[in-house]
C-alpha positions in Angstrom: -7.8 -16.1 -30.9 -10.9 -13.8 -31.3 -13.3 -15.8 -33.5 -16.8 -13.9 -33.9 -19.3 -16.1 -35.9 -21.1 -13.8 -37.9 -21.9 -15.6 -41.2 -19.9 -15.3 -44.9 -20.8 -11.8 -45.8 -17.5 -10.8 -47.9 -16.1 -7.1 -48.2 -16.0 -5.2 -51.1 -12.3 -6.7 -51.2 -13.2 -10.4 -51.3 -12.2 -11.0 -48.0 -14.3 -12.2 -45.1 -15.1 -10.4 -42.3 -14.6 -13.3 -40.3 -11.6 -14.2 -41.6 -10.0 -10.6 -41.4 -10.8 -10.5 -37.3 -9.4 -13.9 -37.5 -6.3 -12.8 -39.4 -5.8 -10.0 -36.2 -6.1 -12.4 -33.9 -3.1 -13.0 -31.1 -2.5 -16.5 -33.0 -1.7 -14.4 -36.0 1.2 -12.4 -34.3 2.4 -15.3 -32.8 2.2 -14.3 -29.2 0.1 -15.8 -26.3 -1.2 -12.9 -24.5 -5.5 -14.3 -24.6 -5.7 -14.6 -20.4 -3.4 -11.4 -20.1 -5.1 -8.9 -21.9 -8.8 -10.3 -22.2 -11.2 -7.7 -21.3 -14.3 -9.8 -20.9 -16.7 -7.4 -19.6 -17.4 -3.8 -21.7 -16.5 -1.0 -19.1 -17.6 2.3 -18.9 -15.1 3.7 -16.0 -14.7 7.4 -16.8 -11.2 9.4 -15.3 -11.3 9.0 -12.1 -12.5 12.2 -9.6 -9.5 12.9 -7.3 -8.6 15.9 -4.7 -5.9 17.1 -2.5 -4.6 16.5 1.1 -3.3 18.5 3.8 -1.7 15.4 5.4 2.1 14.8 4.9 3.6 12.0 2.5 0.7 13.1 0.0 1.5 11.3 -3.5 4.9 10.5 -2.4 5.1 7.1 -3.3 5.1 6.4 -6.7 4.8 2.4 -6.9 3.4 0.0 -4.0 5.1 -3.5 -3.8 2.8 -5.8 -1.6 4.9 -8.0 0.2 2.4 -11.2 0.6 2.8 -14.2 3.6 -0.3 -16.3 2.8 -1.5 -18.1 5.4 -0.8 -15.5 7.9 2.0 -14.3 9.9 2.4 -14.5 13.4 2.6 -11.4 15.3 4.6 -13.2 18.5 7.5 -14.2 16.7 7.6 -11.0 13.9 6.4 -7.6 15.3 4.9 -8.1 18.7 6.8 -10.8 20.6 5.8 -11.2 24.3 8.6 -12.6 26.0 7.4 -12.0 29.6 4.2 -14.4 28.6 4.0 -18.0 29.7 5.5 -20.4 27.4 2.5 -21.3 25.5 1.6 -18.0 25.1 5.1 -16.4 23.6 6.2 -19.8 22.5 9.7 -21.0 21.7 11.6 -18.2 20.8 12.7 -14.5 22.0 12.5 -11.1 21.3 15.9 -9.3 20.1 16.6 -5.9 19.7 16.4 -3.7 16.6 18.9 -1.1 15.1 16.2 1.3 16.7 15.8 1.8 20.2 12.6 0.4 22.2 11.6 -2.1 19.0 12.0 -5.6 19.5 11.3 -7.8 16.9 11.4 -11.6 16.6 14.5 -13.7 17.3 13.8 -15.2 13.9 14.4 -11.9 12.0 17.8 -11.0 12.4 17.8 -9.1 9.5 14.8 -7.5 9.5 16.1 -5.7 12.6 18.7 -4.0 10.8 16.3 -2.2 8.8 13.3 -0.8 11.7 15.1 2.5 11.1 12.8 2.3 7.8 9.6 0.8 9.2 6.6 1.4 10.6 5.0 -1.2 12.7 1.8 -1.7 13.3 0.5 -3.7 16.3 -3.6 -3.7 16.4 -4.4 -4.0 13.5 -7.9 -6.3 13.4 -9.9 -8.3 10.8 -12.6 -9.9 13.4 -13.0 -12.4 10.8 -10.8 -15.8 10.9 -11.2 -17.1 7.8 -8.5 -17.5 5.2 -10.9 -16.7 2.1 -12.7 -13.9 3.9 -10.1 -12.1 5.8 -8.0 -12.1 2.9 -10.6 -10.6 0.7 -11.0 -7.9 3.5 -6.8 -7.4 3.1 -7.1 -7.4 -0.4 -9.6 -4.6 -0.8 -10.4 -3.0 2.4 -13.8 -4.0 2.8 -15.3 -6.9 5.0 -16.4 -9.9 3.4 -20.3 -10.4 3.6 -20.7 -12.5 6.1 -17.6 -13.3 8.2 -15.2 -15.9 8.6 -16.4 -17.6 5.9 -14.2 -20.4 4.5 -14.0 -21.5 0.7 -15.6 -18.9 -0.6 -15.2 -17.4 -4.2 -16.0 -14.2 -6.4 -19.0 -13.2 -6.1 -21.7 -11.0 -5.2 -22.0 -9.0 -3.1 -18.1 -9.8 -2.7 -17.0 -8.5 -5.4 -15.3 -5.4 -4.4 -12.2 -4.8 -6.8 -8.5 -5.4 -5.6 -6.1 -2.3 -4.3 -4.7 -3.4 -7.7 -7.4 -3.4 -9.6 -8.3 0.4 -8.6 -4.7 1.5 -8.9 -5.6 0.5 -12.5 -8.7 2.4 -12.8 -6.5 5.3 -11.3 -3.5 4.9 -13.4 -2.6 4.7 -17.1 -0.6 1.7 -17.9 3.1 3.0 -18.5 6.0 1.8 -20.5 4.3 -0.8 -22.0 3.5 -2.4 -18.5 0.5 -3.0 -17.0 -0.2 -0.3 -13.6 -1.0 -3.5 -11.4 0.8 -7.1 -11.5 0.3 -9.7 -9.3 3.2 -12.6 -9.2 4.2 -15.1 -9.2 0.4 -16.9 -9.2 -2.8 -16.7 -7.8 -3.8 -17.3 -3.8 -5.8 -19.8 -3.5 -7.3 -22.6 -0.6 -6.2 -26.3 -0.6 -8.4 -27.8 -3.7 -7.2 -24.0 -5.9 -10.2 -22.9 -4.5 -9.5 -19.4 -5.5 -10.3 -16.6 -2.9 -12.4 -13.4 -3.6 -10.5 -10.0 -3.8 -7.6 -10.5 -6.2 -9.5 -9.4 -9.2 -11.4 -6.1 -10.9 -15.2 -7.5 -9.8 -17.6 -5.2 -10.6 -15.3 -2.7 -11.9 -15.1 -4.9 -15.0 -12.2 -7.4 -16.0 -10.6 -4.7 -18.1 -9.2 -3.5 -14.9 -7.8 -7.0 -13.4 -4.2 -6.7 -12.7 -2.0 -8.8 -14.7 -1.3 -12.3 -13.4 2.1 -13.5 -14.2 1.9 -17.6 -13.3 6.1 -17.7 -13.1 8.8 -19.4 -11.5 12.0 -16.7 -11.8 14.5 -18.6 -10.1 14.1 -21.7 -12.6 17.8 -21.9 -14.7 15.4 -21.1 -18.8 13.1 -19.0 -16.8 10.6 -17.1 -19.7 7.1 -15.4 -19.5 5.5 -17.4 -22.0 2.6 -14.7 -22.5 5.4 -12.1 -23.6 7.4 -14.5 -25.8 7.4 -14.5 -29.3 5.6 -18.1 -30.7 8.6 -20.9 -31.6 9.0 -19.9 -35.7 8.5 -16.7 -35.0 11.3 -14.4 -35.7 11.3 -10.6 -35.6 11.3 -10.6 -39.2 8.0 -12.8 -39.3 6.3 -10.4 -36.4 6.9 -7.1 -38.5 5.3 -8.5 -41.7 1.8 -9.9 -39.3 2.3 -6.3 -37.8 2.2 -5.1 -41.3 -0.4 -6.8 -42.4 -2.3 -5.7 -38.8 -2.0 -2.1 -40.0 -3.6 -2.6 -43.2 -6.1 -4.7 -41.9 -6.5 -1.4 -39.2 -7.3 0.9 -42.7 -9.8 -1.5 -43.5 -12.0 -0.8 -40.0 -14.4 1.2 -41.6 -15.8 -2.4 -43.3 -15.7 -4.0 -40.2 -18.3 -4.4 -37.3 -17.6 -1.0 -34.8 -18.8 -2.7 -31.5 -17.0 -2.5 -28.5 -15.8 -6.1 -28.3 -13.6 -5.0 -31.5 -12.3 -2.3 -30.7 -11.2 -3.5 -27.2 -9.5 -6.3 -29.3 -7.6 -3.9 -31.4 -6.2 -2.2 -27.9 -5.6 -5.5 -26.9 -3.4 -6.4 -29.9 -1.5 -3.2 -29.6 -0.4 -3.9 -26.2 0.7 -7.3 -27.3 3.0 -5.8 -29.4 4.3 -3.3 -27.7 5.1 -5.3 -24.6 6.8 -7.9 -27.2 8.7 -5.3 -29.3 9.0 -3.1 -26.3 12.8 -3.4 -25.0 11.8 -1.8 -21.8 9.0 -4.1 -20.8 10.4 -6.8 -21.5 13.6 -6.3 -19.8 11.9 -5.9 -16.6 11.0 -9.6 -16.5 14.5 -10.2 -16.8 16.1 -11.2 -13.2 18.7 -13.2 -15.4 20.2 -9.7 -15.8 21.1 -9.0 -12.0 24.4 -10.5 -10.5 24.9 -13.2 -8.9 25.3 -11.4 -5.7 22.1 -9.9 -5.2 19.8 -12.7 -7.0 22.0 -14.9 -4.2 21.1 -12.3 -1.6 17.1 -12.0 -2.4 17.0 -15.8 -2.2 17.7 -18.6 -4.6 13.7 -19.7 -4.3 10.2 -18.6 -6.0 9.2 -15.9 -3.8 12.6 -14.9 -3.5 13.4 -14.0 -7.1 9.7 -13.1 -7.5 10.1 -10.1 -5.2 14.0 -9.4 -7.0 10.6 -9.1 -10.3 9.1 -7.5 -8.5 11.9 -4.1 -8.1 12.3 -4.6 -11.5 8.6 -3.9 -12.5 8.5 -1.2 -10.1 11.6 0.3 -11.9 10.5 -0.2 -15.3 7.1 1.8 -14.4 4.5 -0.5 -13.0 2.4 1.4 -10.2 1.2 -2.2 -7.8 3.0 -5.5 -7.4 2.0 -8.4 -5.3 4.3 -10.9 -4.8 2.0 -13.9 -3.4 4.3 -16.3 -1.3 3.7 -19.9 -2.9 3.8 -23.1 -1.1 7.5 -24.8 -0.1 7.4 -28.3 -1.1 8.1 -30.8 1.0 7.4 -28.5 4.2 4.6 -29.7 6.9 2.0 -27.4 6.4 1.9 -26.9 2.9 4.8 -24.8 2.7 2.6 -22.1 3.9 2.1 -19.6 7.3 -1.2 -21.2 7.9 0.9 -23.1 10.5 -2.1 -25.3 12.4 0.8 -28.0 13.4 4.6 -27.9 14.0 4.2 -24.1 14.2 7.4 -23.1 15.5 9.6 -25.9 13.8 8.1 -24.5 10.5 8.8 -21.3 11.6 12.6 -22.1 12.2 12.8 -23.6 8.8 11.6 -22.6 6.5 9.2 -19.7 7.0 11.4 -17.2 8.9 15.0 -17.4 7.0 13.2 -17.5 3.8 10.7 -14.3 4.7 13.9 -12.5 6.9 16.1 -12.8 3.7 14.0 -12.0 1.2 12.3 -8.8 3.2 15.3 -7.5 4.2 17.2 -8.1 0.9 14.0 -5.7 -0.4 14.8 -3.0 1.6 18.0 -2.7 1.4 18.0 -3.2 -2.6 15.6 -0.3 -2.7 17.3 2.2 -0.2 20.5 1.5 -2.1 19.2 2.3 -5.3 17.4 5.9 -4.1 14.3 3.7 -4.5 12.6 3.2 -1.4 11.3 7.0 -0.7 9.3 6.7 -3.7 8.4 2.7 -3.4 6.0 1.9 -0.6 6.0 -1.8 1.0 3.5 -3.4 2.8 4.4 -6.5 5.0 1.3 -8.3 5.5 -1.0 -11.6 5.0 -4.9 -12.2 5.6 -4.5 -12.4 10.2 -2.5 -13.3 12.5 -2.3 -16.6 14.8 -3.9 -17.3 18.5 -2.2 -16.5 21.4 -2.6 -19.8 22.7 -0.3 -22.8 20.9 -2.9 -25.8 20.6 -2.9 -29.3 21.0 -0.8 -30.1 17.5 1.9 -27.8 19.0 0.9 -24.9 16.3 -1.5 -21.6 16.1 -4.7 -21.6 14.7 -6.5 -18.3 12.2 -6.5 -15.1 14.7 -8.0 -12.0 13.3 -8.8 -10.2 16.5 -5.4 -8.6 17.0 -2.6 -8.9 14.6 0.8 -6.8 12.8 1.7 -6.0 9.7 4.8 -3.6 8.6 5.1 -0.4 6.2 8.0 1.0 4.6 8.8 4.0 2.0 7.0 5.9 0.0 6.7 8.5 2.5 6.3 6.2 5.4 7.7 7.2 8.8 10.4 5.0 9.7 11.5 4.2 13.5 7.8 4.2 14.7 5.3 1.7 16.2 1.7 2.6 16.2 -1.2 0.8 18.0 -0.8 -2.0 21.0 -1.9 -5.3 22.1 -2.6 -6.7 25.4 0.1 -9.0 27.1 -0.8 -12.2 25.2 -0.7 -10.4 21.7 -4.6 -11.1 21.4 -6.5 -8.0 21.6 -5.6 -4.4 20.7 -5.0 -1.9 24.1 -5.1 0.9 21.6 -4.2 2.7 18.1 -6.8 0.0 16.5 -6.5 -0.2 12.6 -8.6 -1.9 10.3 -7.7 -3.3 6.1 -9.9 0.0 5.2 -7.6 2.8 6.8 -4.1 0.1 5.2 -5.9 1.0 2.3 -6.9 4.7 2.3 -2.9 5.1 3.4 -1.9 3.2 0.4 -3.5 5.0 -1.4 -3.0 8.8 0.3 0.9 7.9 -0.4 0.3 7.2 -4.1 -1.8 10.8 -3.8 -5.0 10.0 -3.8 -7.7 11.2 -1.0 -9.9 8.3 0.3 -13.0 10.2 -1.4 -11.6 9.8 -4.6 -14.2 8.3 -7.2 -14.3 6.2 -10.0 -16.8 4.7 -11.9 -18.4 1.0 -12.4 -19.1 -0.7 -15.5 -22.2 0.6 -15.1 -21.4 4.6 -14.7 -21.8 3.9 -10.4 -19.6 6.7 -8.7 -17.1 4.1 -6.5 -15.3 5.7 -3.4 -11.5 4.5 -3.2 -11.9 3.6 0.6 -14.0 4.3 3.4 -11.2 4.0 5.7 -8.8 6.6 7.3 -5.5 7.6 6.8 -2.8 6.6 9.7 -1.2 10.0 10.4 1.0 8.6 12.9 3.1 7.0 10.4 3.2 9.6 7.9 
């Protein structure tokens, strides 16, 4: 609740300044929306300055889902197998061929192979850092962390570059009653919640984090508490505080004018409509699929977090990442960070779970007349080393890794860049986090010069990177 201790003074009314901000506080509507809608900082981020390309796919995509693999994927057993290596190079398992001609994918992703005819592979695509924290910041925003492979690090400067989704925010009006960026179903974070740089607005001001939905989708009473009406509170109950909201909004001219209040008021207005809003909240309904295809995205977290994650995307939101979260009970933490046991975790439960859930994406989205306006991004912070170590896994290998695009005017069918024989250093067609995101962002139909503006008034370049023509 907003409290703003600013003495007794009373209104001409008899009633309290302080008690009237209190009385159009988020307690007061019964909703619990304080760490969604917060805008902690004041921004001053004007409409953003945008152009036109001659490139194809320009603006074709109108939504980005971010498919995340924390930890890292491999590129040996995904999108770059090396079957003619030695065995502790290419490791345990085979290559097997796509529905498209001349791409080979893992053996592990049966049916992910089905669906190459939509993808576009990249091969050499580098980080040079090999650090969770830093490398992820770096494929989180495009830009490299300052300094390098640097582990356990947090927000803050000169790291603070915003998030893709933070600046699809600044780009895009929220719609529908949904926030333009969402990130699901929590936070990344190290070992110890030591949470990594990149995932939030930074110095664009916290007005422009995207939302972060802490869920679980695939439990049996699954609810977003922070859209949920309080327990006693019945739509009855909410029209009268909305009521009583109004006339408090008549009554503005005797309250303070600053921008902490009238941020609040927006704030309170997007409670309601996201809790009144039919739309919005049906979105964050995956009760309301079938059985079949909730069964067919996976039964799991991630799984019914990505099923959300169509659902937002339908209902209007612009960004979702869906951050895989940790399998209990599985040697490594659950994770693709896979320094032990690499290719029994692989086996079960990384692969089935990510080959399931991937696939079921893309074939949700094509059937639906989705996926040419909804771009996907495969991807995690690097790759692994060539070289299986002592504790039979990979270690952090940002030198030379893949990641996979689909839709939203995405050439399908196509592999760009190449590694050398071991998977471990690009040959060619080199791409770095910058040009991922200035082809994001080209699809969604903006130019990589676009600007927008800082909390201080700074002119902000989207990205410095280049657009990948070659899978346009």
């Amino acid at each position: 609740m907003l409290s703003i201790s600013d003495g007794s003074v009373r209104m001409c009314d008899g009633l309290r300044r302080r008690e009237a901000i209190r009385v159009g506080g988020l307690s007061a509507l019964g909703l619990s929306l304080p760490q969604l809608l917060s805008e902690r900082t004041a921004g001053a981020v004007d409409q953003p300055n945008t152009g036109t390309s001659h490139l194809p796919s320009f603006g074709k995509a109108k939504s980005v889902i971010l498919f995340w693999l924390l930890g890292g994927p491999p590129q040996h057993e995904s999108w770059d197998p090396k079957p003619d290596a030695p065995e502790n190079i290419r490791g345990e398992f085979g290559a097997i061929d796509s529905i498209v001609p001349g791409i080979r994918v893992g053996e592990l992703m049966p049916l992910t192979s089905r669906h190459t005819d939509k993808l576009a592979v990249l091969r050499a695509v580098v980080t040079k850092d090999q650090a969770h924290s830093s490398s992820g910041y770096q494929m989180l925003t495009g830009v490299p962390h300052e300094p390098l492979s640097s582990e356990n690090v947090t927000a803050k400067a000169p790291n603070l570059w915003p998030s893709w989704g933070a600046i699809v925010r600044a780009l895009r009006p929220d719609r529908n009653g949904l926030p333009s960026a969402i990130t699901l179903p929590r936070h990344i974070a190290n070992d110890g919640e030591i949470v990594w740089p990149g995932q939030d607005a930074g110095f664009l001001g916290r007005k422009f984090d995207p939302w972060l939905l802490n869920c679980d989708p695939s439990e049996a009473d699954f609810r977003i508490p922070e859209i949920s009406l309080a327990p006693g509170i019945d739509d009855t109950r909410l029209n009268v505080r909305r009521d009583l909201l109004r006339e408090l909004d008549h009554r503005q001219q005797h309250l303070e004018t600053s921008l902490r209040i009238r941020r609040y008021t927006q704030q309170t207005q997007q409670a309601f409509t996201l809790v009144t809003g039919k739309g919005a909240r049906d979105a964050f309904s995956v009760s309301a699929e079938s059985e079949h295809v909730r069964d067919r995205y996976g039964r799991n977290r991630f799984g019914q977090s990505v099923l959300m994650s169509r659902r937002l995307v339908e209902a209007g939101a612009s960004l979702v990442q869906v951050n895989w979260t940790r399998v209990a009970g599985a040697d490594n933490n659950g994770t693709w960070d896979t320094h032990k046991n690499h290719c029994a975790s692989l086996k079960n439960p990384l692969m089935p779970m990510m080959d399931q859930t991937f696939s079921a994406l893309l074939e949700d989205l094509d059937q639906r007349g989705m996926l040419d306006e909804t771009l996907v991004a495969w991807l995690g912070e690097f790759g692994h080393t060539p070289k299986i170590n002592g504790n039979a896994g990979r270690d952090h290998w940002g030198n030379c890794f893949s990641l996979a695009l689909a839709g939203g005017g995405i050439k399908g069918g196509v592999v760009h860049g190449e590694s050398d024989a071991h998977a471990a250093y690009p040959v060619s067609g080199i791409v770095t986090p910058r040009d991922i995101a200035a082809t994001i962002f080209h699809c969604l139909g903006y130019v990589p010069e676009t600007q927008i503006h800082d909390q201080f008034a700074r002119p902000i370049q989207i990205s410095r990177g280049e657009v990948i023509e070659a899978v346009l």
